[in-house]
N, C-alpha and C positions, 0 to 999 in steps of 0.2 A: 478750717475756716471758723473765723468765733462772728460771724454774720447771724442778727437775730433771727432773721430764718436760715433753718438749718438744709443743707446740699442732703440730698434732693429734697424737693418741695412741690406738692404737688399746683400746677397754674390754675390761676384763676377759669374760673369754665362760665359760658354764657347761660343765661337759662330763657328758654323759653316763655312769652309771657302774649296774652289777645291783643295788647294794646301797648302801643310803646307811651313809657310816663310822659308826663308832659313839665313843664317847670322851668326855672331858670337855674336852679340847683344843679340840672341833668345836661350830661353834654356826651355827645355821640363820634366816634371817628370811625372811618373804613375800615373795612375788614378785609384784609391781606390774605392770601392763598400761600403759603410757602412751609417754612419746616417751624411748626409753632416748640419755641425755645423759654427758655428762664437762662439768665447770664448772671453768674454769681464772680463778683469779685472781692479780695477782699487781702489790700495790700499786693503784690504783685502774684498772687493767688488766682488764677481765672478758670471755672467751671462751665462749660454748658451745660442745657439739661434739656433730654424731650419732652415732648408733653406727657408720655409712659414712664420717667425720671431717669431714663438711660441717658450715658454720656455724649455730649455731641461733638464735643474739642476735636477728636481725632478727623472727624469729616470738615469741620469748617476752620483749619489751623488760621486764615485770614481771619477772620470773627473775633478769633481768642484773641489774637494781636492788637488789631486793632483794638479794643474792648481794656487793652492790658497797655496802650498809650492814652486814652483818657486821664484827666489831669484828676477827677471822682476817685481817692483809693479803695472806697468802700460801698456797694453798691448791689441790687438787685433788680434786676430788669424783667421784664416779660414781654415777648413781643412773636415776629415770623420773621426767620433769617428766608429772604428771598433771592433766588438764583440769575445770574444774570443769563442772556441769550444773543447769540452772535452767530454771523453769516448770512448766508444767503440760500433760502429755501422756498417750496412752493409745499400746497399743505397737501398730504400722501408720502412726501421725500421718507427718507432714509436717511436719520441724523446719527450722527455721533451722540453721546452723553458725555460728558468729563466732569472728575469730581474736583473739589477746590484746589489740589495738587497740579492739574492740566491731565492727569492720566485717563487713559479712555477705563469707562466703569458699564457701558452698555450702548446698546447704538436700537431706535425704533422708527415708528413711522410717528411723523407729525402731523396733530391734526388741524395746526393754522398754518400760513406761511407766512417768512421772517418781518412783514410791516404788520401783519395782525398781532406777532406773537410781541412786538417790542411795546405795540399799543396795551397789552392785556398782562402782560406781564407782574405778575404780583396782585391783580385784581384779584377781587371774591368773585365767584362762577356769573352772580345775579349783574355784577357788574360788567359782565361779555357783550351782554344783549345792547345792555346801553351802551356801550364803546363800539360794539360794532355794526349794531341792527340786525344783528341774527340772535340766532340760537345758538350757541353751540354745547361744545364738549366743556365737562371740567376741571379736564388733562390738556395739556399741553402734548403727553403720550401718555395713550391709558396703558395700563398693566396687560392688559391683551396684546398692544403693538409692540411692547416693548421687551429687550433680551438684557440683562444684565450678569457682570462676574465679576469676579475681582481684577482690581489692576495690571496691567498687560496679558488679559485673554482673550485680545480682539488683535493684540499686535500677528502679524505675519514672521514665520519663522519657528 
């Protein structure tokens, strides 16, 4: 890739400050809970990146795709690739996991059920409260509820 920033790059990081600035200069957007990425593309060239600079293509092959029909040939993104959530749950259930392929990748317990999780979905944690009037978790399934493996070692057989 001949992109002025060079594959991997390390992402922009927030820094902590007392006081948010103030001005017309400054402008603010939400903060997204999901797999914080960099998208490099450059000509039919398309890279993901973790926020660690590890590869991400191989997990989100819809991302790349799409990302690689943009009419932009050359380009550097930064953002949070966010997971969609489907069915029908109560919060405790026993969900499936599947990665962007459809293949089951781990199965845990949930901690909202599926009208909390479609409202919260993609939120920042501080954004739960207000969406929901509670408190809650900052997982959807925390690493305690949860069992993961590689693709078909949940299948039966």
């Amino acid at each position: 890739m001949s992109l002025p920033l060079r594959y991997p790059f390390p992402p922009m990081e927030a820094e902590s400050v007392p006081v948010l600035p103030e001005g017309r200069e400054w402008q603010y957007e939400p903060k997204w809970d999901g797999f914080r990425s960099l998208a490099f593309r450059d000509g039919k060239a398309v890279r993901l990146q973790s926020k660690s600079g590890k590869p991400l293509g191989r997990y989100f092959p819809d991302v790349v795709e799409s990302l690689a029909e943009l009419e932009a040939a050359r380009f550097v993104l930064d953002g949070e690739i966010v997971i969609r959530v489907d069915g029908q749950f109560a919060r405790g259930d026993a969900v499936v996991v599947r990665g962007p392929d459809t293949d089951e990748i781990g199965r845990g317990l949930v901690a909202y059920d599926a009208e909390d999780a479609d409202k919260i979905k993609g939120r920042s944690s501080p954004d739960v409260m207000m969406i929901l009037g509670i408190s809650g978790r900052a997982e959807m399934i925390h690493r305690d509820d949860l069992v993961i493996g590689p693709a078909g070692a949940f299948s039966a057989g």
